[in-house]
Residue, then its C-alpha position, 0 to 999 in steps of 0.5 A: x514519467x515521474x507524476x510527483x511535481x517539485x516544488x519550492x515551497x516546503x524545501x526542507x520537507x522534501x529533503x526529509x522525505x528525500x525522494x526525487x520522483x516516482x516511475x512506473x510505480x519505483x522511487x527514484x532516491x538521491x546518488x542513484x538509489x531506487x526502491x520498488x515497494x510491494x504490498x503483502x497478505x498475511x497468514x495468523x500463525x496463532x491458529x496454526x497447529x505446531x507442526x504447521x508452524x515450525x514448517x512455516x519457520x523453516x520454510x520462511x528461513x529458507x527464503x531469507x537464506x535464498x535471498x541475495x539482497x537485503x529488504x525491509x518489512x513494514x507494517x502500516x496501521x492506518x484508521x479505516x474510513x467507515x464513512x465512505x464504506x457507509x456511503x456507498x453501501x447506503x446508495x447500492x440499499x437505496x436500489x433495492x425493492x424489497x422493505x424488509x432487506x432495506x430495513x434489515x440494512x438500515x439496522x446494519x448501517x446504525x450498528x456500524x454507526x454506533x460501533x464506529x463512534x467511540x471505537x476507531x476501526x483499524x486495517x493493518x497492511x504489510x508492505x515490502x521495499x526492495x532497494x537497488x543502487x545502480x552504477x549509472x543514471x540509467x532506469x531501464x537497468x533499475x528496473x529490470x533488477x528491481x522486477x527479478x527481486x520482486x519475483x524471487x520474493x514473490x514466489x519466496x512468500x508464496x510458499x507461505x501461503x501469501x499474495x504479492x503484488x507491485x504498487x502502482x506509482x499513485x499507490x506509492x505516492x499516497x503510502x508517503x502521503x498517509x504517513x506525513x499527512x494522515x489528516x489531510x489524506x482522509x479529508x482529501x484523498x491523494x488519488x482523485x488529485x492526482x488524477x485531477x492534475x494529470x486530466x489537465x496536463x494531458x487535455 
């Protein structure tokens, strides 16, 4: 079931972004066209010795040349929400007994604080999105198809030393969300709405 509403308003918004809905965690495109986006760790190829690097580059050439469809690699920099991290390690503190920890964790928390305030803290991600176009308007296929290809560049990447996996269809959602509203995406996350919205559709 796709969980991302049309709408009226902000026609000309939606036709930019081009995307009729979202399914088990794949973009349902305009004519047929799908995509299944998967989120990828990372390996420092600067700490690398020479050898390992040049095995690395062999290894990776090999897995594009075993491939049989195209991707496209992106990397997503986004500013880290200390705030919330700050929160939640103040409330887990808060239960401890011990004084000397909660005043070591105090002293921690202005450190973070004082950091965080002329220094923005960034996490960088690093996603893959595989296409599919299908004959007809059946998504079972696309799906099917769509899976094979993550497994193939799952295991491709494996064997450069990184971890895979799918989005799910609100992680998908909140990857276009960040990217044409970074603002309001921090503010008001689109998780919580989403899972809002589907508690009243389905009470």
């Amino acid at each position: 079931m796709s969980i991302l509403k049309k709408s009226d308003k902000r026609a000309s918004s939606r036709q930019q972004i081009q995307i009729d809905g979202v399914r088990d965690g794949i973009l349902l495109l305009p004519k047929r066209e799908y995509r299944l986006v998967l989120e990828s760790s990372s390996i420092n190829f600067e700490l690398m010795s020479e050898d390992e690097q040049d095995a690395l580059i062999d290894t990776y050439q090999n897995f594009l040349n075993s491939l049989n469809t195209s991707f496209q690699i992106l990397v997503r920099i986004r500013e880290l929400d200390m705030d919330k991290y700050l929160e939640n390690f103040k409330s887990k503190v808060n239960d401890k007994d011990d004084e000397v920890y909660r005043n070591q964790a105090k002293n921690y928390m202005d450190f973070v604080s004082g950091l965080v305030t002329n220094n923005k803290i960034l996490t960088r991600k690093f996603y893959i999105v595989l296409p599919f176009k299908a004959d007809a308007n059946d998504f079972n296929v696309a799906a099917e198809q769509l899976k094979l290809q993550a497994d193939i560049v799952a295991k491709g990447l494996g064997r450069l030393g990184m971890q895979v996996r799918k989005l799910n269809s609100i992680e998908v959602l909140d990857l276009f969300y960040s990217f044409y509203s970074p603002g309001q995406a921090k503010r008001a996350p689109l998780r919580d709405q989403t899972i809002q919205l589907l508690k009243e559709a389905y009470l």
